[in-house]
N, C-alpha and C positions, 0 to 999 in steps of 0.2 A: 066666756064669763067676763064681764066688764069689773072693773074695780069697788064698785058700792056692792055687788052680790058676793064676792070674796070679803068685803068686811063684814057684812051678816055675818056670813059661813063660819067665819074666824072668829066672831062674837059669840057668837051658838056653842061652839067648839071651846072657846074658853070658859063658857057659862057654867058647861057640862062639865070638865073637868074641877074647875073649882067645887060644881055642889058635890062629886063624888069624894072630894078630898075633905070636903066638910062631914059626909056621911061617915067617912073611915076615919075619921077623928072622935065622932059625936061615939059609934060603936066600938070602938079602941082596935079595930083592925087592921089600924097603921102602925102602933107598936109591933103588932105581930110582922109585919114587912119589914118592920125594920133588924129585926132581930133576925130575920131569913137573910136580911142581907149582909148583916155583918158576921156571921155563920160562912156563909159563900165568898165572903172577900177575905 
């Protein structure tokens, strides 16, 4: 893999993660992680 196909990849990769972090904000499903994880720690 040449280096402009690893920056897609990693832009794809970041895209994705950002909208899911938006989805588990939009549904409050991130409170509920956070509160697992300060329960765990």
């Amino acid at each position: 893999m040449d280096v402009q196909e690893r920056r897609v990849i990693g832009a794809l990769l970041l895209l994705l993660g950002v909208s899911f972090l938006v989805v588990g904000l939009y549904t409050g499903q991130l409170n509920e992680i956070v509160e697992m994880v300060k329960t765990v720690l």
